[in-house]
N, C-alpha and C positions, 0 to 999 in steps of 0.2 A: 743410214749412211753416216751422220753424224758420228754415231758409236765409235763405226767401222777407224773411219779415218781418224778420229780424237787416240785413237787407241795405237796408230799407226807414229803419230807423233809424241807419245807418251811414250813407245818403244824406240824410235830417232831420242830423245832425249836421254833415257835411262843408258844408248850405246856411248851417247856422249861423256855420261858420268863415268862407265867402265871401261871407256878405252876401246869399245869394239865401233865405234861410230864411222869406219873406212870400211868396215864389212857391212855392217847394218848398209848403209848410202850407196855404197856399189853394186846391193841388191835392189835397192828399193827404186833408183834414180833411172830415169829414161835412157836413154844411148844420149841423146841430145840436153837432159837438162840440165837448169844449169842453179844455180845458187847467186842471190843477189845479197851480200851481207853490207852489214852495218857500214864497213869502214869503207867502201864505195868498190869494192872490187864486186865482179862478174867471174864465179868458178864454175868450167864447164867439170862434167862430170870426175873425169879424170883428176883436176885441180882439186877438188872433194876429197875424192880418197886420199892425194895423197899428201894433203894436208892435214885431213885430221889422222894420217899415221903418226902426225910430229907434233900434236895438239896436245897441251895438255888439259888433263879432262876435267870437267864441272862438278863442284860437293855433292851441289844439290839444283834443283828448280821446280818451278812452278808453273804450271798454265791457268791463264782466267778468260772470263769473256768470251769462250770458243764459241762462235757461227760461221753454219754453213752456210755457201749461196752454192746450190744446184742449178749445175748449165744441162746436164743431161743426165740419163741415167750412168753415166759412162766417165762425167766429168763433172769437177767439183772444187769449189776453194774453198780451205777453212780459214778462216781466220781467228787470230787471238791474242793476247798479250803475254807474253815470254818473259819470263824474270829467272836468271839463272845466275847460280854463287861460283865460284871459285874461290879462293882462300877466305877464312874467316872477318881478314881485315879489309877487303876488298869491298868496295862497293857493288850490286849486283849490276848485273847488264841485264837491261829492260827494254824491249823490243816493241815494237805491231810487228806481227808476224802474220804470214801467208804464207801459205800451200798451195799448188795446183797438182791437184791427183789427179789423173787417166786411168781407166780399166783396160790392161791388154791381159790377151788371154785366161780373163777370172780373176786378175791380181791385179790391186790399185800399183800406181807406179808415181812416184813422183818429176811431175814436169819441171815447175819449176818452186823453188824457196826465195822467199825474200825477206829484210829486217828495215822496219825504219824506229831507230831508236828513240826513245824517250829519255829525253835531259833528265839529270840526278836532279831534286829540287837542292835550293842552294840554303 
């Protein structure tokens, strides 16, 4: 399960770097879920897509520390720490990050995202 889902946010990432990350999210996201980011905003699905059509995209990123806590065969959070570049002078944006997947019909789905950032050290 681990694999499964590591791999599902390795693809949400890589759509973010090329631009397709309102296609990727408008597949993978529940009717209801919803995204808690960094900057204190709550986007419900809708908000998702059609933000990141106006987003621009990430160079690069990384994930570390991924663990899963399995609530059921059906249900599951990963969590990890998110580091992702946009321009080279830019400092990276560094997260805790969580996923809540659901399995409806044989396909994980994402419930809900959230980011609580990690200060740049000074």
């Amino acid at each position: 399960m681990l694999d499964e889902l590591l791999d599902l946010e390795l693809q949400g990432w890589r759509s973010l770097c090329d631009s397709t990350g309102a296609d990727f999210y408008g597949r993978i996201m529940t009717r209801d879920g919803v995204m808690v980011l960094a900057h204190g905003q709550i986007f419900d699905r809708q908000t998702v897509i059609d933000s990141l059509n106006e987003a621009p995209p990430w160079r690069t990123f990384d994930i570390a520390d991924a663990r899963l806590i399995e609530l059921s065969d059906n249900h599951a959070i990963l969590v990890y720490t998110g580091r992702a570049y946009r321009e080279e002078h830019e400092p990276a944006f560094t997260a805790l990050m969580s996923s809540v997947y659901t399995r409806h019909e044989g396909d994980w789905r994402l419930a809900l995202y959230q980011q609580t950032p990690i200060p740049t050290p000074r």
